[in-house]
Structure formats: C-alpha cells, structure tokens
N, C-alpha and C positions, 0 to 999 in steps of 0.2 A: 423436607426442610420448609417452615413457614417463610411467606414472601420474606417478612421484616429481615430476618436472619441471612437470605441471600443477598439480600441489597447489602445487607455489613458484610456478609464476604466479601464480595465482588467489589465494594468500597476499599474494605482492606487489601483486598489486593493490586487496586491499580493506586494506591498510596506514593507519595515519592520513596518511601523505601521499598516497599512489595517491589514498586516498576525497578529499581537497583536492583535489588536481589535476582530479581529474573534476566536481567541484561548481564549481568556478571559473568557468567556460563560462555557466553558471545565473546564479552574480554579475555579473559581467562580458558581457552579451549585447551581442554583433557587430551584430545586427539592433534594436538600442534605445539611440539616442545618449540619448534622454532620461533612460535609467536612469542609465547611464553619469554624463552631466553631475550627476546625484545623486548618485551617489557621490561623484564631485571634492568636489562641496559640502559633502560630509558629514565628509569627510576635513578639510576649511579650517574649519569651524566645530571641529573634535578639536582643530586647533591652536590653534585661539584662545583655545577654553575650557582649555589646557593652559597657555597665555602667559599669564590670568588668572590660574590658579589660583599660579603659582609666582612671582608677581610679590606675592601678599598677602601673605609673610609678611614681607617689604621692609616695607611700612606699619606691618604690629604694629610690628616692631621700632623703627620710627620714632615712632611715638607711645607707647609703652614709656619710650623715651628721652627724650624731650620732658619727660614725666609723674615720672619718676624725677633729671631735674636741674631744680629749678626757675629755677634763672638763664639758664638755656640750655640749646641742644639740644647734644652732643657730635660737631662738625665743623662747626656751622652759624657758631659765633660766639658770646659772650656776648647774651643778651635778658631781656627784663623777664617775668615769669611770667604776664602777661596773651599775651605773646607765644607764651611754650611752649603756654600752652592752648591757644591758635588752630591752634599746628602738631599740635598731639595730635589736637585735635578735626579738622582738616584728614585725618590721614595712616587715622584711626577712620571718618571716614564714608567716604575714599578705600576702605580695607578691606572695610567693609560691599557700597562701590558694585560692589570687585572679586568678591566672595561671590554678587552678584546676575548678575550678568555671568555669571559661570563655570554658574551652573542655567540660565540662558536658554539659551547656548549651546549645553550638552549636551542641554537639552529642544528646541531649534530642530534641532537633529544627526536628534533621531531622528523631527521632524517629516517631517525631509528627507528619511530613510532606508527611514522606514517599508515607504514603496509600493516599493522595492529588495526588501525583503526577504521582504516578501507576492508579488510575483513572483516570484521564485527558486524559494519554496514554491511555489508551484501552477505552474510549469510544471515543477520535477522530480516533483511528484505526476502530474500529466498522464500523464509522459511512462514512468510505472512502472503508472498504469494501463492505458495501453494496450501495454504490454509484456505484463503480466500477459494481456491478452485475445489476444494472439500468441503463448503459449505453447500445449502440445499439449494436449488431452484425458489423456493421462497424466499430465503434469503434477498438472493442478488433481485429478485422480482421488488422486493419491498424498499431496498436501498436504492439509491441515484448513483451513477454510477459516477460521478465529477465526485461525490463528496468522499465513494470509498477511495478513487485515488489520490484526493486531498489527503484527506489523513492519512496513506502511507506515505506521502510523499513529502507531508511534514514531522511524520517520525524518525523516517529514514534520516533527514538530513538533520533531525536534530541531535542525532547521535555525533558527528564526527565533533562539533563547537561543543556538547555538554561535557563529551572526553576530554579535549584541550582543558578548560576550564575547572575541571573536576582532576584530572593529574598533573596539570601544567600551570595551577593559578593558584588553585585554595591549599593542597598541600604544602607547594613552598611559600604560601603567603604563611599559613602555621608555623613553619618552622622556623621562617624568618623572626617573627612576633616574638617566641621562643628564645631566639637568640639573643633577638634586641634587649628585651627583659634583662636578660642576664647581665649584657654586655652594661647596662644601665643602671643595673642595680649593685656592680663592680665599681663603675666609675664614677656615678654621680648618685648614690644609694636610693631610696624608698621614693621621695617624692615624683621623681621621675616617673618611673614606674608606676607607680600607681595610676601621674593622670592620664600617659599612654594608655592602662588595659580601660582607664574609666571610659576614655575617646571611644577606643575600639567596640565595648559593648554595646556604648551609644549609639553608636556609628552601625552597630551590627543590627542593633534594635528599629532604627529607624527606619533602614532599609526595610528590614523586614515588612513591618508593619505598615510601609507606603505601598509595598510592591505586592502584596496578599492582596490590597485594595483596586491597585493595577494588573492584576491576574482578574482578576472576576471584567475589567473593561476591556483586557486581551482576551478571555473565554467568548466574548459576546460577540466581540472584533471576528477573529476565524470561523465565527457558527455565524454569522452574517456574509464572511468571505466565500464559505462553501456554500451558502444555497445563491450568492452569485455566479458562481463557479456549476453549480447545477443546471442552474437557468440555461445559463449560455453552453451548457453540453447538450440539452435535452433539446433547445431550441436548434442546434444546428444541429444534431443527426435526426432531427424532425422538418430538415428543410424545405422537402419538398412540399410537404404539407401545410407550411407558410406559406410556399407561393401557391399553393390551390386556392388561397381562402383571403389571399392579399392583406394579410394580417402582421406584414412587415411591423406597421407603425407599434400593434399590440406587442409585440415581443420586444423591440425597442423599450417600451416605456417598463415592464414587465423587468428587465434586464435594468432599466434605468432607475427603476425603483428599490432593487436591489441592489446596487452602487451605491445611490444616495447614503441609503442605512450602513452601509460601511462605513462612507467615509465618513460620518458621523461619529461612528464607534473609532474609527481609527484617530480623531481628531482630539477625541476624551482621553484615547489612553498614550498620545504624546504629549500633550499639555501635561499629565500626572509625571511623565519623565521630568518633565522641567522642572516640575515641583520636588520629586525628589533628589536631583543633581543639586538644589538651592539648599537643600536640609543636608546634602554631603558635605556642601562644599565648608558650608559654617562650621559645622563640627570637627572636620580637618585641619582647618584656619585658626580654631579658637584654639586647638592642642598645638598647631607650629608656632603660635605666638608664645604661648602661653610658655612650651618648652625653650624656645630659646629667649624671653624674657629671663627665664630662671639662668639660662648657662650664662648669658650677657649679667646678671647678677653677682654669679661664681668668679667672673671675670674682674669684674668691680672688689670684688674683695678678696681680687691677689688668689681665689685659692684654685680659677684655670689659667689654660691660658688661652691664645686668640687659635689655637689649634683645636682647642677642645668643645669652643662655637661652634666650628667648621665641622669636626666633630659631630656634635648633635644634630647639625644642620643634614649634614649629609646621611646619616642614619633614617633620621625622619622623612627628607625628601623618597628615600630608599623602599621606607616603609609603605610611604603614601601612595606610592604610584600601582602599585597592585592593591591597598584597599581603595584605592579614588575607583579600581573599576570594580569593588567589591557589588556595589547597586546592579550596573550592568550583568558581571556573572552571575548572581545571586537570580536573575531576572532571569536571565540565560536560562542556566538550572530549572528555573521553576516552570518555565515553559518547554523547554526541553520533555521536562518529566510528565507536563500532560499531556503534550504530544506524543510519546512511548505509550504514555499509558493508556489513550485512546486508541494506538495501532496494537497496543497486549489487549485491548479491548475487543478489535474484531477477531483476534487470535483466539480468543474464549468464547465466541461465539459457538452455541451449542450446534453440533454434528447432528444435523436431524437424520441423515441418511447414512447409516456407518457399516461398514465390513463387521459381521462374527467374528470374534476370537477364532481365529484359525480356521477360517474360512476358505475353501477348495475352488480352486478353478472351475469355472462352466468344461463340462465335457461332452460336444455333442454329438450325435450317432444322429438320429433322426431328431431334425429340430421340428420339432412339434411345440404347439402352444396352448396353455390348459388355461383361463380364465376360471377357479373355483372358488363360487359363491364372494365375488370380492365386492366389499363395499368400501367404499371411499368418500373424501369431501375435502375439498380444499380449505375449509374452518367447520367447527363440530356441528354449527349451528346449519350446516349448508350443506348434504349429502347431495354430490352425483351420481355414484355408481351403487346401486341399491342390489346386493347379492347377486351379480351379475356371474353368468356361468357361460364360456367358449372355449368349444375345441376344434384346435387346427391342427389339419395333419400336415405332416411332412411333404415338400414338395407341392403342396397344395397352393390355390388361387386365391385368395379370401379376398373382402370388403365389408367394411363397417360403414352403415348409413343411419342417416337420422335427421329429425330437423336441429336446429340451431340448440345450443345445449343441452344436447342429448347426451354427453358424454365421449365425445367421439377419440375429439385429442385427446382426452385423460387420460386414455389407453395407453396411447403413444408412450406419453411420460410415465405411465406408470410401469411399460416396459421397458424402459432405459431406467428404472427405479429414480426414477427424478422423486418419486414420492414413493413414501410406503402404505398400501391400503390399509384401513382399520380392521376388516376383517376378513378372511379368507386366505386364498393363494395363486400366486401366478405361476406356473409351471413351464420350464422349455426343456424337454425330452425327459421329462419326468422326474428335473430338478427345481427344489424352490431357490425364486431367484434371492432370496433374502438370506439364504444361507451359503451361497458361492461369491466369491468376490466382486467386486464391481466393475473393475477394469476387464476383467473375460468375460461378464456378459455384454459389456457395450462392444467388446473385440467382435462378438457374434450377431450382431446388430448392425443394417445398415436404414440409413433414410436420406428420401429425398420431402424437404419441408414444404411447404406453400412460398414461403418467403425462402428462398437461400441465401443465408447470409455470409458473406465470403472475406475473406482476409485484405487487407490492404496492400495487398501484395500483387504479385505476377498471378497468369492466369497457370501456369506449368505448377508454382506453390501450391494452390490453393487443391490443383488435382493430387499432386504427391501428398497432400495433409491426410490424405484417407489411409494414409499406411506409414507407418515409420519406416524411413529405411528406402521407400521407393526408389527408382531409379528413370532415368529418360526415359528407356525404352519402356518402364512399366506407364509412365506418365500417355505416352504415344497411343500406346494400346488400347488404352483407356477410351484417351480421347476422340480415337477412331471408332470406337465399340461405342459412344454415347453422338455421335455424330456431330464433332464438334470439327475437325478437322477442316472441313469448307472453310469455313471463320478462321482458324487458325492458319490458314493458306494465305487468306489476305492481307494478314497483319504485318507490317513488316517485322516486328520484334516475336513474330510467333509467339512460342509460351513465354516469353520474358514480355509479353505485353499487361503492363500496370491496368489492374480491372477497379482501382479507385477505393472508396470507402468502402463499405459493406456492397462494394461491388457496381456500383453508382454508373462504372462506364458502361455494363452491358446491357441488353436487355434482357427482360423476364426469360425468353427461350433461351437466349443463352446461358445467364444463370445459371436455369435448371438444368442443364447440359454439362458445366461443371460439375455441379451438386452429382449427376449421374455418373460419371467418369472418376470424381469423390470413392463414391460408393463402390463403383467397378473396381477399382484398386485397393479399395480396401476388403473386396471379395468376402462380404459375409454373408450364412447359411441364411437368415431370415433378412427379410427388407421390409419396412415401412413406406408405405408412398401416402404421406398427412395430405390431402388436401393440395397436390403436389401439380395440378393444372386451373386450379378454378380461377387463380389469374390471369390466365392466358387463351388470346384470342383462338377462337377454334381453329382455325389454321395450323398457328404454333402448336397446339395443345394436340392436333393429330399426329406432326410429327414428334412432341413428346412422347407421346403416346407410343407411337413407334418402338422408340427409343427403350421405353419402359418394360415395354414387352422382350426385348433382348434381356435386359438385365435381370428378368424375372426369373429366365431358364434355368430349371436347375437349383430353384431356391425357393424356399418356403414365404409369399411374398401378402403385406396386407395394406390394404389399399384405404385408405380414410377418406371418402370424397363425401362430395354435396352435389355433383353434376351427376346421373346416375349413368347417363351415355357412357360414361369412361370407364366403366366399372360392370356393366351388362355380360362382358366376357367370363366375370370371374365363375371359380368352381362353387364356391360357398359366398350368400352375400347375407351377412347380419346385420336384421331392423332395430335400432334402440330405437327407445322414447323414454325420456324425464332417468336414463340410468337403468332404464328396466331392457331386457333381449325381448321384444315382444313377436318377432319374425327371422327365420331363418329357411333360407333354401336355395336354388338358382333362381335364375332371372325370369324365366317361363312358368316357372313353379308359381311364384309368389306375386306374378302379374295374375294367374288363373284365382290366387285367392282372393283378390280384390281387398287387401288390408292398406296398410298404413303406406308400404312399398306402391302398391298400383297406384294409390292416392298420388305419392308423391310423384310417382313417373306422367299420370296424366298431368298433372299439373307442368310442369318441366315439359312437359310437350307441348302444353297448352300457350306457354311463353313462349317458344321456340317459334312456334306458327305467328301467335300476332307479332313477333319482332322478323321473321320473312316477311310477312304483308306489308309490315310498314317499311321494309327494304324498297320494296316494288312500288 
C-alpha cells in the first residue's frame, strides 16, 4: 500500500465515527445479555423521564389559568372560585409530582446504567493493556513511558462522560426538540417553530465551528501536558543519576519549561470557552425574547391567555437547559473521541513480533541451541549480527565475549525473540523459535540481567513472579537455593519486606539474588546470565558467582560477560567482534592461541594489577 493511502486509512479510522463504530462492540457485548437488557432499561426509563418532563408544562399552564380566571377555568365551564382553587392546587402538586418523577427517572437510568458503562471501561482498558504488552521491545524502547500511560488513561476516562452525554443528553435533547416542534406548531402554528429550529441550527453551528477552533488549542494543550508528564517520569526514575551530577537545578527548569508551555496552551483554550459560552448565550436569549415577545403579543390580541405565556416560557426554559450545555457536551464529545482514538491508536500499533497461525508449543528433550547463519540490525542501515553461526549443547557451560558492541546482548533478545533476525535461524532442540509460540519459549527461558529490575512490591512477590501459581514454600526454596535467606532472617517483615521502586531498597547482591531465586522458581532448561556481575564489587560478585553456579546444575546455561575471570570456568567460550564468531574454544585453549580472547584477558589482568598497586 503506498504511504499516502495508509495515512488515509489510519485517518479514516481513528475518525469520530471509525472511533464509534469500534467502541460499540464494548457497549453492546454479544457475550452479556444482562448488560444488553440494561441498556433496553436504560433507554425506557430516557423515555419516561422525557414523557414526564414534557407533560409539566401542560399543568403550569392549567393552574395559571385556573388562578388567573376566578369564575372558572377557560374550556372547563363556568365554576365557583373554591372550584378553580381545587383545580390550580390539583394541576400545582400534579406539576410538583411530574418534577419528582422526571429525577427518579433519570437517577434510576443511571442506577441502571451504571455497571454498562464501568464494563465497557475496563474491558476496553484490559484489552489496550494487553495490547500494549504485545507490542515489540522497540516499541516500548522509542515511546516514554508517562505519555503511553497518559493516553490510556485519558481514553479510559473519557469513555464513561462521552457515554452519559451521548445516551443521556443528545438523544433526549432530539427527541425533546421533536416534541417541542409539534407541540408548537399545534398551539401557536409555523412562526414559532421555525425561529426555534432557526435558533437551534445557529446555535448548533456556532458551537461547532468555535469548538473545531478549540480542539486544535486542546490537541496542543495535552501534547504539551504529556511531555510534562514525561519529563517528570523520566527525571524521577532517573534519580539517582541527578544527584551523581547535582543537576537538580537543570531538571527543575527542564520540568519548568515544560509547565510554562502548558499553562500557556491551557490559558488560550479557556479564554476560547469564554468566547464561546458569550455566542451561546446571545443566541439563546435573542430566541427566549423573541418567543415570548410573540406569545405576550398573542396575549394582547385576546387570542392566549396568561397560561399560555407560562406555557411557552416553560417549554423553552425546558428546552434550553440541555442545549445551554449543548457547547460543553459537543466539547466533551469531541475530545472524548480523540482521546479513544489516540488509545485505538496504540491499539493499532503494528505487531512486529507475532505467533504463526497456529503455532505449537516449544517441546523440549534436550535444550540445545543452534545460532544459524543469523544476521540482524536493530535499523536496516545498522547490522550487528553478520551471519553469525552457534551451537550449544545440552546441559553444557557456554559464554559469549566481546568488546563493547560486539553483539553480545542482541543475543539475549534475540533469544527471548524480543526481535526477529533478518536472516537465518535460531534453533532450541532443533525447533525454530519463530514457528513455536511465544509464551513456551520464554516459559523455557531463564535470566539473570546486569540491572534486575524488580517490582514495587514485597521481596517474597517479586520471587513468586518467576512462576505463576508459586507458593511459600516454593518462594522459600528458592530463596534458600540463591542465598538469600541470611538477609531475609534479618528483616523483620521477612518476605513481605517492601524492596521499593525498581527495587531501590536493596543492593546490587541482593537484587541479584532475587533475580536468582526468580529464576530458580521459575525452573527453566536454559539460563541466560547478561552481564549478570560486572556491577558488582568482587566480593559480592564471588559470592554471586557462587550462587550462579548452583543454578546452572542441570541446565543448559550462557553467560554474556565483559569480566572474563567469571566466565574462565565455562565448557565452551565464544569470541565476537563487530557481529562476526571470530574465536571459539575453552579457556586454555584460546589463551594458547594468543587472538582477540588472550588480548582481552591480558588486558583485564593488566587493570587488575595496577588497580592492586594503587590499593597498596
């Protein structure tokens, strides 16, 4: 499809009506008669409380009239003034009862409605969060992550106000309009009516045309709001690294420059309210003059009476009160609808990483690992992995070395299929991973990362998260098998002790001692260990290390470092450089060859010594 043509799609689709058409399914669910028969309900109480409310001014005008001829009511017959009072007071608390009526009604609508419209919302939220967790690794890498949950979190809520609005305001605004008509063109014939619908289209028109002008100063508004809302996400889970660099005051202004520009935008698109509540209000005013000029006219020539003032008055007051917030919901609406349509926005976000049609579970016997011929690049113009070919066997030790963008992590990700390579294939027991599901190869998949980033939760959570379903004693096990228990001895809240943001209260060993205990529980055939000590002082890092070597027993395990000390042990250790395999063998092996590997180890040794010296 040429670009132009997608952009019209995708225009067309997040349209105010595309965005309807696709939320309708959420209102209306196939799979819930009960919601369904709630609505019917909701809709037959609209009309009731609509037959109430357009039946009351029938009563004023009847007790008006009663009140205003004391001999009698005008059509009823001559009566005695005790009589008229009876009927005044009669048609007066009629009016009252019809007043009472008409709030039950609409309060009972949205008793009914309620649980409709709280469903709609949480299963289109649901169904954008788990979108959101099916999109790629480049995805979530390129976006910030304040502004994707800005925008669900102003689509989410602008569903339950554009519902109200759109089944509880404009329907029975129409059908009142409708009514009114009639009722106007029965009792006081054409003139009327016509300069009510003239009002109304005016009135419809202005609106419109102020608030299309006020949409573009609100689009600017929230796309100013969200990269405030950035800022200050990215600046505080970057905190610590403010205060390495004492760069308080920079984020401050940073953040405060970003403020500025909103309230700037915020300030243009409320002055433009003012402006158009001043163009409603005229055009309201000039039709309630104008109509009761004419009935006070009618009046004058004998042919109403002072009931029938009352009459047009209260029709029109009736009318006005729902289109007086016609600007407002009109606004609603339209903001409403681009906020959907920017969360149907990430909803459409294309699937770079997707399951086969019918795609089979990973099935492993011997988890082996085939790297064949794969080349890769995180953008086309930018290859890492230049026909890169490894294999691991089963039960085996491995390591991947290299200098600094060698390709080291890419592996990682490329075995969790965070990405798919351009060319070749990756293999675990003699399946490609691109043709089995995704969820059972990550099921057969463990790692422990450089950085572990861990949940804002308990320390006991964060171990259970390695397996669905865990239980204490599996949590226990775990955490004794990763050496974590010491620590957890001390604590007083044991595992129900809060480990902070991305983990913030513990340290690096500890961390990684979760992440290990993680992994232990969630007991998979192959293990990753990225780079899984190089932050950690050699002390921690030997009892890591330890640690590591438990976990490995038993399971096909491959090691990504940059320190090569940690890694001397393995059975197979592979040299990249620039994405190419340029060395592969043990540790003895490939020191006697004096390539790229002895290079790097004397170096690394060479550090190691002058940072002793300068100990001493």
């Amino acid at each position: 499809m040429p670009p132009d043509t997608a952009t019209n799609t995708a225009d067309a689709r997040h349209d105010g009506w595309g965005t309807l058409r696709r939320f309708l399914p959420y209102l209306w669910p196939r799979d819930n008669p009960v919601l369904r028969r709630r609505i019917i309900g909701a809709t037959l109480l609209i009309l009731a409380a609509k037959a109430t409310t357009l039946a009351l001014p029938y009563a004023y005008k009847r007790a008006i009239d009663a009140m205003s001829l004391p001999g009698g009511v005008q059509g009823l017959g001559p009566g005695t003034t005790s009589g008229a009072y009876a009927i005044a007071l009669a048609f007066v608390l009629a009016y009252a009862l019809g007043r009472f009526s008409g709030v039950a009604f609409d309060n009972l609508r949205n008793i009914v409605f309620e649980r409709v419209g709280q469903d709609a919302t949480r299963a289109l939220a649901e169904d954008v969060f788990g979108r959101l967790h099916k999109l790629s690794l480049r995805f979530h890498l390129a976006r910030r992550t304040g502004e994707v949950t800005k925008v669900i979190e102003r689509g989410t809520k602008s569903i339950d106000v554009m519902l109200y609005f759109l089944l509880f305001n404009i329907a029975p605004t129409v059908i009142e309009l409708a009514a009114v008509a009639i009722i106007f063109y029965i009792s006081f014939g054409w003139p009327l009516v016509a300069a009510t619908a003239l009002a109304v289209v005016l009135y419809a028109w202005t609106t419109r045309t102020i608030t299309e002008w006020r949409n573009a100063l609100r689009e600017k508004m929230n796309r100013l709001d969200g990269q405030a809302m950035a800022r200050a996400v990215d600046s505080l889970l970057n905190y610590e690294t403010v205060k390495y660099f004492a760069a308080e005051a920079r984020e401050e202004a940073r953040y405060a420059q970003a403020t500025r520009a909103y309230a700037d935008a915020a300030v243009k698109s409320e002055n433009s309210l003012g402006l158009l509540n001043i163009a409603q209000a005229l055009i309201v005013n000039l039709l309630m003059a104008g109509a009761m000029a004419y009935t006070v006219w009618g009046w004058s020539q004998g042919r109403l009476t002072v009931g029938d003032v009352v009459f047009v008055n209260t029709y029109l007051t009736q009318l006005f009160r729902p289109l007086d917030m016609l600007g407002m919901v009109y606004r609603t609406i339209r903001q409403g609808l681009i906020d959907m349509a920017a969360m149907f926005k990430l909803m459409d976000e294309p699937q770079e990483v997707a399951d086969a049609p019918g795609a089979p579970a990973l099935l492993i016997r011997q988890p082996t690992v085939v790297f064949d011929n794969v080349t890769f690049g995180y953008d086309p113009d930018r290859t890492i992995l230049h026909g890169l070919n490894l294999e691991i066997a089963a039960g085996s030790k491995v390591a991947i070395v290299g200098p600094s963008g060698a390709g080291k992590s890419t592996i990682a990700r490329l075995l969790f299929r965070f990405y798919d390579p351009q060319a070749g294939r990756i293999l675990i027991d003699g399946q490609d991973i691109r043709l089995v599901t995704q969820v059972s190869l990550r099921a057969a998949l463990g790692i422990v990362p450089q950085d572990s980033v861990l949940f804002n939760d308990t320390i006991g959570y964060n171990i259970a998260y390695g397996r669905d379903g865990a239980g204490p004693a599996d949590v226990e096990a775990a955490a004794r098998a990763a050496a974590l228990m010491p620590l957890i001895d001390r604590l007083p809240k044991r595992f129900e002790t809060e480990v902070g943001e991305r983990g913030l209260k513990l340290s690096g060993g500890e961390k990684q001692r979760v992440a290990i205990a993680r992994t232990l529980v969630k007991n998979p055939p192959i293990v990753l260990f990225d780079e899984a000590t190089s932050a950690l002082d050699t002390r921690t890092e030997q009892d890591i290390l330890s640690t590591m070597r438990g976990l490995a027993e038993q399971r096909t395990t491959i090691s990504i470092a940059h320190r090569l000390s940690t890694i001397a042990d393995s059975d197979r250790i592979f040299v990249l450089d620039q994405g190419r395999l340029v060395e592969s063998g043990g540790h003895l092996e490939l020191l006697r060859r004096d390539g790229l590997y002895a290079e790097m180890w004397n170096r690394q040794a060479a550090e190691q010594a002058d940072l002793s010296e300068a100990a001493e």
